[in-house]
N, CA and C of each residue as an Amber inpcrd file, in Angstrom:
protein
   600
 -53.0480000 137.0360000  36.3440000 -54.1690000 136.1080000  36.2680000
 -53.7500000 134.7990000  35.5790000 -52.8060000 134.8360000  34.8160000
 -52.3960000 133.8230000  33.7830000 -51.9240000 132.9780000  34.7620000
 -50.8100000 133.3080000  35.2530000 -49.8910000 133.0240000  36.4770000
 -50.4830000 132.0350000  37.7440000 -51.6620000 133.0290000  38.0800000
 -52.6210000 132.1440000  38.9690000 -53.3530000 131.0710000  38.3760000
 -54.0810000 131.1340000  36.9500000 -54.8390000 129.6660000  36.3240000
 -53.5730000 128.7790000  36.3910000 -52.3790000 129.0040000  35.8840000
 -51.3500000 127.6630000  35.7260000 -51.4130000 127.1100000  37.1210000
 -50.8310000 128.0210000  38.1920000 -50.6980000 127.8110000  39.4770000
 -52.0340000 126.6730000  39.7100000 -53.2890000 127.3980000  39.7470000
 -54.1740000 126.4970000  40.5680000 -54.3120000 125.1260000  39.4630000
 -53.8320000 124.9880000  38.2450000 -54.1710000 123.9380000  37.7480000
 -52.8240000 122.6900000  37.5360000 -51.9490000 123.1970000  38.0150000
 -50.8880000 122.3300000  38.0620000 -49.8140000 122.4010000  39.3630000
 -49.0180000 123.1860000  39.5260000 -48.2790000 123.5520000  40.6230000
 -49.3640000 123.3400000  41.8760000 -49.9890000 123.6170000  42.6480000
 -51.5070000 123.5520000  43.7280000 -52.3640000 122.7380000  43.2040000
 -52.3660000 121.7240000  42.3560000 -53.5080000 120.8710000  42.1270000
 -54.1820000 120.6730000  43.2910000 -55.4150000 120.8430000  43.3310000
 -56.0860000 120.2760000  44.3660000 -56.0810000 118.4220000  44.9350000
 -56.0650000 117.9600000  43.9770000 -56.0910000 116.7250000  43.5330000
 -54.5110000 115.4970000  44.1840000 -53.4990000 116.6030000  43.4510000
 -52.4120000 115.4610000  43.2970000 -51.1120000 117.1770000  44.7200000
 -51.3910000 117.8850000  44.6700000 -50.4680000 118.1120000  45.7090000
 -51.0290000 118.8210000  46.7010000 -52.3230000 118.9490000  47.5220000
 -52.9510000 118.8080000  48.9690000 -53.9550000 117.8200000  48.9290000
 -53.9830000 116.5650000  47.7280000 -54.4620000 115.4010000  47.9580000
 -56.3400000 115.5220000  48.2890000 -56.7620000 116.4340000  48.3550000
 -58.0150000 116.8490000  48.3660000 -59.0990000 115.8350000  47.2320000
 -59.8490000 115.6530000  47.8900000 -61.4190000 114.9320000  47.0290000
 -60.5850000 113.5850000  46.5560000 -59.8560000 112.7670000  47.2090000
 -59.1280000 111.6720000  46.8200000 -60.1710000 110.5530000  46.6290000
 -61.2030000 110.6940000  47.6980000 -62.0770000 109.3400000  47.7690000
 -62.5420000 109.3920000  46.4800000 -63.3800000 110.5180000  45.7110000
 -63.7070000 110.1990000  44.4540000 -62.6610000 110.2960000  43.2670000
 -61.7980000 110.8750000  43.4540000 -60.6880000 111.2540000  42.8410000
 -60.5830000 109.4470000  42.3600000 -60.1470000 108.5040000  43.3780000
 -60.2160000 106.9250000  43.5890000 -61.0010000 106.5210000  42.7850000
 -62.1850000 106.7140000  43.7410000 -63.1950000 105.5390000  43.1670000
 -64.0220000 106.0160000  41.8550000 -63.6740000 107.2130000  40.8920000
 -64.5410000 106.8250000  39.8670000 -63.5090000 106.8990000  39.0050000
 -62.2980000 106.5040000  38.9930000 -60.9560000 106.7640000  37.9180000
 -60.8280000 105.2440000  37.2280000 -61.9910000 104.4220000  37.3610000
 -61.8700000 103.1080000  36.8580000 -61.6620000 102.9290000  35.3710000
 -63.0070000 104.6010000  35.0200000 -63.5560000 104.0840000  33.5270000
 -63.3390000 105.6410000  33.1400000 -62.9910000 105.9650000  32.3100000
 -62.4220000 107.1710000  31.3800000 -63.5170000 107.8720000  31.4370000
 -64.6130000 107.5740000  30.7330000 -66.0690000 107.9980000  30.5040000
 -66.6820000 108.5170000  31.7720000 -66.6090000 107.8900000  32.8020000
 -67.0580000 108.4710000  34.3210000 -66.1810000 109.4230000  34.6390000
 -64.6340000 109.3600000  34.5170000 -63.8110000 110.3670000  35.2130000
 -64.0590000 111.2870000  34.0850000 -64.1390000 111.3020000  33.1200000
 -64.3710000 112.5960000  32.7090000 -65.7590000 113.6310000  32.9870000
 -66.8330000 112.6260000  33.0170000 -68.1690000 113.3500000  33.7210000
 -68.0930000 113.7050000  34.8330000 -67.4130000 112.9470000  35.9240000
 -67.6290000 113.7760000  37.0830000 -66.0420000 114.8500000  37.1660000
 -65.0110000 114.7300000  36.3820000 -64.5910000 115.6370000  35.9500000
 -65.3290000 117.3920000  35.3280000 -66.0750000 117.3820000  34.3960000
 -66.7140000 118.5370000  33.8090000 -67.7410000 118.8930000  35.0850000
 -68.5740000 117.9160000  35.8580000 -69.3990000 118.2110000  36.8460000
 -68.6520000 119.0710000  37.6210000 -67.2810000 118.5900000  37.7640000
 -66.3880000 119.5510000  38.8870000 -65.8610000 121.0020000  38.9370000
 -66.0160000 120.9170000  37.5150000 -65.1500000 122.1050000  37.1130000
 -66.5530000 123.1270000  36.8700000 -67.1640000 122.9150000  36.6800000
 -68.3020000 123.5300000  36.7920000 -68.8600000 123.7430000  37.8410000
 -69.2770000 123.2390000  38.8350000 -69.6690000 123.3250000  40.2820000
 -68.2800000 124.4160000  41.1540000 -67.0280000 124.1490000  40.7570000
 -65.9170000 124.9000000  41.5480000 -66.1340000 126.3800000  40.8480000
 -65.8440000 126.5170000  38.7710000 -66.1430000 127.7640000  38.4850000
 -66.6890000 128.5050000  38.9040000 -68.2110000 127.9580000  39.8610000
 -69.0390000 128.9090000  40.2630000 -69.7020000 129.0660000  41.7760000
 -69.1750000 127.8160000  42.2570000 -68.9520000 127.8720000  43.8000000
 -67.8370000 129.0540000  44.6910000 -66.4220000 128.8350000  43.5490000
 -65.4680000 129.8270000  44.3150000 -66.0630000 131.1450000  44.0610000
 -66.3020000 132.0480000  43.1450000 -66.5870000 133.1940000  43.1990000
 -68.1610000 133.9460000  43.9350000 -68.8460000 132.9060000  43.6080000
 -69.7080000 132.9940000  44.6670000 -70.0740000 133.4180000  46.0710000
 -68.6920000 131.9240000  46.5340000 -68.3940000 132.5040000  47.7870000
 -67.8480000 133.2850000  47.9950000 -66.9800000 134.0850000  47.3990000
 -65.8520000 135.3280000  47.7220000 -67.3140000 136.2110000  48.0180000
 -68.0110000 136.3130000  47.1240000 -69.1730000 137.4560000  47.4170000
 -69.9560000 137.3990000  48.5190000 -70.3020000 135.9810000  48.6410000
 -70.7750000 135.9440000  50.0170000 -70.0700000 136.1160000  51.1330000
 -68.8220000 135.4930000  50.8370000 -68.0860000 136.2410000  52.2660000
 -67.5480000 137.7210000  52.4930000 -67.1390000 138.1940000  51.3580000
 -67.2220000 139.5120000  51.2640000 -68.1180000 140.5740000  51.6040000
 -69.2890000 139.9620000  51.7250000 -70.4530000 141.1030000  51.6700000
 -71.2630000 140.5540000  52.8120000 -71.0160000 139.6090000  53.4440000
 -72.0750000 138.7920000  54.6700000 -71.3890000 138.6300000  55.5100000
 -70.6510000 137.7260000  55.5640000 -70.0010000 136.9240000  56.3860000
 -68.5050000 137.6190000  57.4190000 -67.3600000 138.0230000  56.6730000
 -66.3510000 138.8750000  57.2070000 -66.4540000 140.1910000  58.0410000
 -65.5670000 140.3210000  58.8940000 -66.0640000 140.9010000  59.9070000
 -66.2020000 142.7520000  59.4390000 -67.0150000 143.1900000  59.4060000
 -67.3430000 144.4550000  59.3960000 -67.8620000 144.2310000  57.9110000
 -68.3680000 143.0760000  56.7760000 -68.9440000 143.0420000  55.7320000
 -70.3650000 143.6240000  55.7040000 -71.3220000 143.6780000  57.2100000
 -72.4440000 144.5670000  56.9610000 -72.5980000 146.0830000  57.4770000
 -71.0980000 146.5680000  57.3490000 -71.5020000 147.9450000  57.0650000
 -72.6300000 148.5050000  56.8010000 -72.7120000 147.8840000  55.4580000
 -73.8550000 148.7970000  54.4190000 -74.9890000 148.2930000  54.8900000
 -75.2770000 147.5570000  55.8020000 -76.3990000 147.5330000  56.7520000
 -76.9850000 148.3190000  58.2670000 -75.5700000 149.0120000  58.2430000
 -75.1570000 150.0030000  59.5330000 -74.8160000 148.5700000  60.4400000
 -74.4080000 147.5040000  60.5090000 -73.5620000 146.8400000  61.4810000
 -72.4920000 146.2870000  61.1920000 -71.4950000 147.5100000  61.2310000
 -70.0000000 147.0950000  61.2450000 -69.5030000 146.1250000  61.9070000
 -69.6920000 146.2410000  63.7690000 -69.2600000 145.1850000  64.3600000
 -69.2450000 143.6900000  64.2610000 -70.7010000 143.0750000  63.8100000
 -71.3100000 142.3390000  63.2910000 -70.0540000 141.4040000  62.4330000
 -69.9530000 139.8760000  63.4660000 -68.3740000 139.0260000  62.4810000
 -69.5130000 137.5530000  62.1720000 -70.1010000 137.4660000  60.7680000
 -70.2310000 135.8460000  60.7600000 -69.4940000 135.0910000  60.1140000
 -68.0390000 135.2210000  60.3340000 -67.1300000 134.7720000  60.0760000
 -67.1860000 132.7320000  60.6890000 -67.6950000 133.3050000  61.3290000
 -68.2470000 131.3940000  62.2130000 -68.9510000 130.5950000  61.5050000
 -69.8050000 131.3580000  60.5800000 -70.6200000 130.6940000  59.7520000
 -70.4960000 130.6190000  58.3320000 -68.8500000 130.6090000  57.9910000
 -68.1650000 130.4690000  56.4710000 -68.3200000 128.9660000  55.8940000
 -67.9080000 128.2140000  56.8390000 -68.1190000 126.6630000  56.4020000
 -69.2170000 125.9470000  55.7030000 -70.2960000 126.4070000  57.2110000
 -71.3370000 125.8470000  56.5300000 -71.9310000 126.6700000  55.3520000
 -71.7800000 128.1420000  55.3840000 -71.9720000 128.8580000  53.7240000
 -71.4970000 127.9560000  52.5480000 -70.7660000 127.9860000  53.4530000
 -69.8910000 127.3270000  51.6270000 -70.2340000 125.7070000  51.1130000
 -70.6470000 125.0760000  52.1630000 -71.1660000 123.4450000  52.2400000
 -72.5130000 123.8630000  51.1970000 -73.2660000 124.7650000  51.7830000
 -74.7310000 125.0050000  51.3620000 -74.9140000 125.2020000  50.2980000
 -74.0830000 125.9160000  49.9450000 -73.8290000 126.7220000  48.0390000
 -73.5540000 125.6870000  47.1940000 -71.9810000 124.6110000  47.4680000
 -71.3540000 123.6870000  46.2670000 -72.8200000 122.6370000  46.6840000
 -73.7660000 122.4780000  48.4150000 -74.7790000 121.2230000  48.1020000
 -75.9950000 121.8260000  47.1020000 -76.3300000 123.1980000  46.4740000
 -77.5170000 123.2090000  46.2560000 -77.0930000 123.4450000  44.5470000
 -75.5390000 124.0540000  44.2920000 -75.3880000 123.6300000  43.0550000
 -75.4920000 122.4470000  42.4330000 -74.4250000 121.2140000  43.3240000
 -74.4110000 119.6560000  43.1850000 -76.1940000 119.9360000  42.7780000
 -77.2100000 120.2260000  43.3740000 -78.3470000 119.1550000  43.0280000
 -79.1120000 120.2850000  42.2250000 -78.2180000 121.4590000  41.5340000
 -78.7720000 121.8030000  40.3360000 -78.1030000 120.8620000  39.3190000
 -77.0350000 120.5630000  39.4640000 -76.3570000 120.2800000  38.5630000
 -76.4620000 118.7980000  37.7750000 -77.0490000 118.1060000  39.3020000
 -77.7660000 116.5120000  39.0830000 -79.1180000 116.4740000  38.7650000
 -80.1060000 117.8200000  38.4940000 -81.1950000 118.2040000  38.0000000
 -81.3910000 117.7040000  36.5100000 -80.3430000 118.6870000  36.1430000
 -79.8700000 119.1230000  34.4030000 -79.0740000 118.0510000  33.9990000
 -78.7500000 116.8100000  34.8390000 -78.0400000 116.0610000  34.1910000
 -78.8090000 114.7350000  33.7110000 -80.1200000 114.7810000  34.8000000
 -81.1020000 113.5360000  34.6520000 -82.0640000 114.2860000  33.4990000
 -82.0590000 115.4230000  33.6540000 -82.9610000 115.9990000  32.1100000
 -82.2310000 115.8810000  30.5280000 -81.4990000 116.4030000  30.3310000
 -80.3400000 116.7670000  28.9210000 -79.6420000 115.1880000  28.8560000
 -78.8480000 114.8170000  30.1780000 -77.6630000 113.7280000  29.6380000
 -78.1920000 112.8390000  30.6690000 -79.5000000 111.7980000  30.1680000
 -79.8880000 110.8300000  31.4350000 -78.7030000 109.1530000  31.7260000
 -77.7730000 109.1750000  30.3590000 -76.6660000 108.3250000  30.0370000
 -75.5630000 108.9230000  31.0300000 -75.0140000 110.1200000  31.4940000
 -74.2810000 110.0960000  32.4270000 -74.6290000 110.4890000  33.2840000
 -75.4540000 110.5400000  33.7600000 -76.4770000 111.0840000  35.4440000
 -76.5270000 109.1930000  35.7950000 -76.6670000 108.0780000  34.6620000
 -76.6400000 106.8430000  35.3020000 -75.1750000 106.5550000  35.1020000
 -74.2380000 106.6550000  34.5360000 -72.9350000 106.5000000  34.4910000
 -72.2710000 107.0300000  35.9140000 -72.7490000 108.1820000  36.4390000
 -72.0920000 109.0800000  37.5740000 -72.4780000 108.5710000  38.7190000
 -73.9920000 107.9230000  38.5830000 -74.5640000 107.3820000  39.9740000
 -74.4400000 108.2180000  41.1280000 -73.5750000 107.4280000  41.8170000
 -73.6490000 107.8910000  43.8570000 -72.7970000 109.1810000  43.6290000
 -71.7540000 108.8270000  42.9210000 -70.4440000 110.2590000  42.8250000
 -70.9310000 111.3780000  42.6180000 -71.9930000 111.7870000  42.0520000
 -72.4810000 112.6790000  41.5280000 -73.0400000 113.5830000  43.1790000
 -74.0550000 113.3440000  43.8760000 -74.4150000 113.7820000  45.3920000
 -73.0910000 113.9260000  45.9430000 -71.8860000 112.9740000  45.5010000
 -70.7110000 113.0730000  46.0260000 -69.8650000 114.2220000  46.1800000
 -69.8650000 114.7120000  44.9610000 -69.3330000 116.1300000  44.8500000
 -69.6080000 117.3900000  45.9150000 -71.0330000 117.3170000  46.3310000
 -71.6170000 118.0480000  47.3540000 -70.7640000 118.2930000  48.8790000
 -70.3180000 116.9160000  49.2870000 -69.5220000 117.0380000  49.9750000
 -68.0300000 116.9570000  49.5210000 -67.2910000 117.1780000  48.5710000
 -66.1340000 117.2430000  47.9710000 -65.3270000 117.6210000  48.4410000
 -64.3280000 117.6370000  49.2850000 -63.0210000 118.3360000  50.2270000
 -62.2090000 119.2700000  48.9200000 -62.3210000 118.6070000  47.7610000
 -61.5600000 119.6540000  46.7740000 -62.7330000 120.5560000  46.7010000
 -63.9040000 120.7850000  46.5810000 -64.9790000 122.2970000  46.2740000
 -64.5450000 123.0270000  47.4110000 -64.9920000 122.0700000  48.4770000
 -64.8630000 123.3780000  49.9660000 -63.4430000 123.7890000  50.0950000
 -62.4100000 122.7160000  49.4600000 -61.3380000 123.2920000  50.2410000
 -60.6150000 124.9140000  48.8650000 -61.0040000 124.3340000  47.7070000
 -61.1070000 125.9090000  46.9200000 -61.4600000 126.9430000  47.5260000
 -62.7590000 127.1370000  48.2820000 -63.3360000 128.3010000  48.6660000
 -62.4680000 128.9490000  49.3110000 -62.1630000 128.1430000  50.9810000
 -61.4720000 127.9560000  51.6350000 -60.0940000 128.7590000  51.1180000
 -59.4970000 128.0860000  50.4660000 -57.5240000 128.5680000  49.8260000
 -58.2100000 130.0640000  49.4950000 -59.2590000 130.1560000  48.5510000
 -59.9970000 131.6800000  48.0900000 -59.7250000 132.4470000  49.4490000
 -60.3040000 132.4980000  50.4040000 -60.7420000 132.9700000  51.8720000
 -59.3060000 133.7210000  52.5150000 -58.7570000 132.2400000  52.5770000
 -57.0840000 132.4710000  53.1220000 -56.5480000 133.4630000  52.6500000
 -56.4330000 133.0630000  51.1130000 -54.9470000 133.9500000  50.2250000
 -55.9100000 135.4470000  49.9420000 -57.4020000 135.5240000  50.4060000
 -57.8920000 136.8560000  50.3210000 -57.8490000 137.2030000  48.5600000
 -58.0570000 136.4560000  47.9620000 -58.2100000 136.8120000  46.3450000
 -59.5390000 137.8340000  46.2390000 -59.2210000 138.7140000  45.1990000
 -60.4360000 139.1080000  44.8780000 -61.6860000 138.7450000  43.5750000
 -62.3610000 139.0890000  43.5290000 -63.7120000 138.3280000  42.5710000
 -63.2640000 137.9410000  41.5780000 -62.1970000 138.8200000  40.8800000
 -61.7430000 138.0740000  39.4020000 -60.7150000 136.8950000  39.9020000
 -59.6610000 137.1040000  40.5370000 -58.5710000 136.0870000  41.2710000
 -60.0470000 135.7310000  41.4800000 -60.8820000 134.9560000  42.1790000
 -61.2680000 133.9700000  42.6350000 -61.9340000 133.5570000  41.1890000
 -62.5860000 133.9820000  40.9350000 -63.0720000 133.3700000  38.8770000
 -61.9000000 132.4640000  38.7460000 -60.8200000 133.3650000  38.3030000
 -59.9140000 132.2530000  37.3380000 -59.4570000 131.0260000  38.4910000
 -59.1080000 131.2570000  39.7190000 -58.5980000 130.3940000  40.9730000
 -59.9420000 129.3470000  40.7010000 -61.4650000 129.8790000  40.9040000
 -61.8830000 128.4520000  40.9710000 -62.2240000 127.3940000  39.5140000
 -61.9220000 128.2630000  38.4280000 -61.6180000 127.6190000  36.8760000
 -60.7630000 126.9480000  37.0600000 -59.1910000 127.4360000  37.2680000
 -58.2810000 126.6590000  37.2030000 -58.0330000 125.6620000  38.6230000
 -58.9380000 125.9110000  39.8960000 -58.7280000 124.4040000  40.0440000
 -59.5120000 123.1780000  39.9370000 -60.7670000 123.9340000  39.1990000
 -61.8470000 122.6160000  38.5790000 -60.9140000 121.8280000  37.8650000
 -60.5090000 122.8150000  36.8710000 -59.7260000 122.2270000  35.3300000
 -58.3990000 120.8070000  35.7510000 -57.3130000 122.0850000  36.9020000
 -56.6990000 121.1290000  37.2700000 -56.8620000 119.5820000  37.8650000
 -58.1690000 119.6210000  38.7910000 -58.5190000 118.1290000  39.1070000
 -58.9680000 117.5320000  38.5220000 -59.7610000 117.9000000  37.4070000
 -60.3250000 117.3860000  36.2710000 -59.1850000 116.5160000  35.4980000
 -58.4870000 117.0680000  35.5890000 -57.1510000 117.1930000  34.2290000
 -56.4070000 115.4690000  35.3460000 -56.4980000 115.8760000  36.4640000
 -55.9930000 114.7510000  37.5230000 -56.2220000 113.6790000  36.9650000
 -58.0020000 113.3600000  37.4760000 -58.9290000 112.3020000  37.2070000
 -58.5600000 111.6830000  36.1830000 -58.7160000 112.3060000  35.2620000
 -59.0640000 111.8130000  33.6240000 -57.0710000 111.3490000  33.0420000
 -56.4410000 112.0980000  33.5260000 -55.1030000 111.2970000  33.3510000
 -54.9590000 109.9810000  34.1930000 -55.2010000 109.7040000  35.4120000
 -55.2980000 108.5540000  35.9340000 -56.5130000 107.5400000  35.9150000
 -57.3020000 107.8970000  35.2810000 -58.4590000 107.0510000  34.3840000
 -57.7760000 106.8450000  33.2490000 -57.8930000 107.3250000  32.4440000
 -57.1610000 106.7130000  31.1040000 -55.9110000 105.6000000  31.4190000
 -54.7980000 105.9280000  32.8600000 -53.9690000 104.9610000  32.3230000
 -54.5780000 103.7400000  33.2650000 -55.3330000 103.6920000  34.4930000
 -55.7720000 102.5360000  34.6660000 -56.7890000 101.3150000  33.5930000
 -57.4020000 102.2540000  32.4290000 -57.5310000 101.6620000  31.5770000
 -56.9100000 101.2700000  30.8330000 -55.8290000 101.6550000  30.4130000
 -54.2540000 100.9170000  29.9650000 -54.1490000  99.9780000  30.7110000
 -53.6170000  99.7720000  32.3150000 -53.5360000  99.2120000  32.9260000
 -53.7320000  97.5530000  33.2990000 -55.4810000  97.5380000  32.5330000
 -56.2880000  96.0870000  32.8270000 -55.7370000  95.5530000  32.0120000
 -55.0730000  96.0440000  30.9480000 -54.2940000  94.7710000  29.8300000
 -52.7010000  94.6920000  30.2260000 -52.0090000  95.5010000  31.5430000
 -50.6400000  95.3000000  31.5910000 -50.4520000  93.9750000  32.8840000
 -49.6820000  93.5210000  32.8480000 -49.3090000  92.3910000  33.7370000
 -48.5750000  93.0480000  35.0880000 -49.4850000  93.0990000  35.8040000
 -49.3360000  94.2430000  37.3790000 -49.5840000  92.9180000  38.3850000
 -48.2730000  92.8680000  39.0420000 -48.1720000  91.5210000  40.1280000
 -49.7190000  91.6250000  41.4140000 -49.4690000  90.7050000  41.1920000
 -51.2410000  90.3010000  41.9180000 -51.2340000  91.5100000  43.1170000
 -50.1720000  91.7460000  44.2590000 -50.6930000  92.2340000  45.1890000
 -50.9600000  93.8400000  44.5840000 -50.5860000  94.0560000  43.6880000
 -50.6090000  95.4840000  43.5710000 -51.7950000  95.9460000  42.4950000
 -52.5460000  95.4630000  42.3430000 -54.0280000  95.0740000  41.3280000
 -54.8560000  96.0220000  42.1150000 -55.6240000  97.1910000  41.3720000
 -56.2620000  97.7410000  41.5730000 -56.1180000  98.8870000  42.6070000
 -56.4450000  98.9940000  43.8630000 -56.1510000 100.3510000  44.5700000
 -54.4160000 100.6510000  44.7810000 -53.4110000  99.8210000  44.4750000
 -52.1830000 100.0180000  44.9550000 -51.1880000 100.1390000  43.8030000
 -51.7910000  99.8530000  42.6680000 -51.2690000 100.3650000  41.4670000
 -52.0730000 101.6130000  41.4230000 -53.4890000 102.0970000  41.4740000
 -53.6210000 103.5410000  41.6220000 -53.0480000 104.5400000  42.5530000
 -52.4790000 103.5910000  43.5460000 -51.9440000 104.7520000  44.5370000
 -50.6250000 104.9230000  43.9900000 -49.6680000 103.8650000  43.1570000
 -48.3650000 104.3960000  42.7270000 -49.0680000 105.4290000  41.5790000
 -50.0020000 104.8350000  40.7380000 -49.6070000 106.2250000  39.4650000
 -50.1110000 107.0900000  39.7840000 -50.7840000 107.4130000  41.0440000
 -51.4760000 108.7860000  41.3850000 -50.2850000 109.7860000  41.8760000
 -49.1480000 109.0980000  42.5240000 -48.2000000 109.5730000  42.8730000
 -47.1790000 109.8580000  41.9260000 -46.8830000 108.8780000  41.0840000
 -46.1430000 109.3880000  39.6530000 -46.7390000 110.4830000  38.5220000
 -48.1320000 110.7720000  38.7460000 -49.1390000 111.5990000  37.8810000
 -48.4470000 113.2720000  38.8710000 -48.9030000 112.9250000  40.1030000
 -48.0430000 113.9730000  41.1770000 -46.9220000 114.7470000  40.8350000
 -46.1150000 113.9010000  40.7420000 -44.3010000 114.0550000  40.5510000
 -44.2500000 114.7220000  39.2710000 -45.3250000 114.4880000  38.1060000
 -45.0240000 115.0930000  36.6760000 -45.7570000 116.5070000  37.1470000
 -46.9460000 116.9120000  37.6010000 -47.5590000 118.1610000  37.5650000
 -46.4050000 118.9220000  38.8560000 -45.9200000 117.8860000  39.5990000
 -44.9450000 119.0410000  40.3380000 -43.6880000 119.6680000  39.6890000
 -43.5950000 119.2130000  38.4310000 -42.2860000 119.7380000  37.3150000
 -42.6870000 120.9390000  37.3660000 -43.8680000 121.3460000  36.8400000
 -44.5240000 122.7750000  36.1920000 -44.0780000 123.7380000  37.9160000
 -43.7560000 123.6080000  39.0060000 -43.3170000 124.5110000  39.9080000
 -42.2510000 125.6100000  39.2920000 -42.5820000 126.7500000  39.7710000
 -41.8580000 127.1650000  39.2920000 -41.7650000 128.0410000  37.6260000
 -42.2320000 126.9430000  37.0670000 -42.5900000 127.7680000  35.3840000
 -43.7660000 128.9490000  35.6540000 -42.9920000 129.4660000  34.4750000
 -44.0470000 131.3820000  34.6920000 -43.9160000 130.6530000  32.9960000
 -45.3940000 131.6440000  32.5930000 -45.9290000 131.6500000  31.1170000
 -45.1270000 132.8850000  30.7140000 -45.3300000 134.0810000  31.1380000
 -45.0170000 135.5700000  30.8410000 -43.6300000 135.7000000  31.6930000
């Protein structure tokens, strides 16, 4: 289990090595304070989106999952996608519920990004890697912890240094999206070191 949190949070970043949820990954890495909110939004919405879905597909969806209904044959394997769209959209708008109630300072800080998450290519595509590699309920717990954490961990390292950034002298053409696209790629190259490392 150890093995798998490092894995999904550094080695498989969702973020920086299958490039997943880039558009917001981008556009809210301006300001530290935002990437970290819709950071924690993420990791929270994935914690409990991936295991979720393992259950739902486990017990609904995969083919012979309604047994215990007496219909073995029975495959809604066709209808995994949109399961899984439905679940991370109705968390997203629990989650933008509780954020305009408790924290109404970053529900206006998060703005549009926030509904954004709903459609997130990094939430669905967690479920998804879950589905594939066939993890089970606990593997999918720590798998969708550690790859909230890991994209989280993305964001908020390439927010912080574009805020470094506005005070470094970066030649005109490369100002703003093309200096984020080099350090998103140099942020890349450092979490791809950890390949390979085992904790135990």
């Amino acid at each position: 289990m150890i093995e798998l949190f490092q894995r999904a949070i550094f080695e498989e970043n969702l973020a920086l090595a299958f490039f997943l949820g880039m558009c917001t990954y981008l556009a809210v890495s301006k300001r530290l304070d935002t990437a970290l909110g819709v950071g924690i939004a993420l990791i929270v919405v994935q914690a409990i989106s991936v295991p979720l879905n393992h259950v739902l597909h486990a017990y609904l969806l995969k083919a012979g999952a309604l047994a215990w209904l007496g219909l073995p044959d029975v495959d809604l394997g066709f209808m995994r996608l949109i399961t899984f769209i439905g679940i991370v959209a109705a968390l997203v708008q629990v989650l933008e519920m509780l954020l305009d109630r408790f924290l109404p300072g970053l529900y206006r800080a998060l703005g549009i990004y926030l509904p954004l998450l709903a459609i997130n290519c990094a939430i669905i595509g967690g479920s998804l890697f879950m589905v594939e590699r066939q993890y089970d309920l606990a593997e999918s717990a720590v798998y969708g912890l550690g790859t909230g954490i890991g994209w989280a961990l993305a964001i908020v390292t390439l927010a912080a240094i574009r805020e470094r950034l506005r005070y470094a002298d970066v030649p005109r053409g490369l100002e703003g999206l093309g200096m984020a696209f080099i350090v998103t790629g140099l942020i890349a190259m450092g979490f791809s070191a950890f390949a390979g490392v085992r904790v135990l």
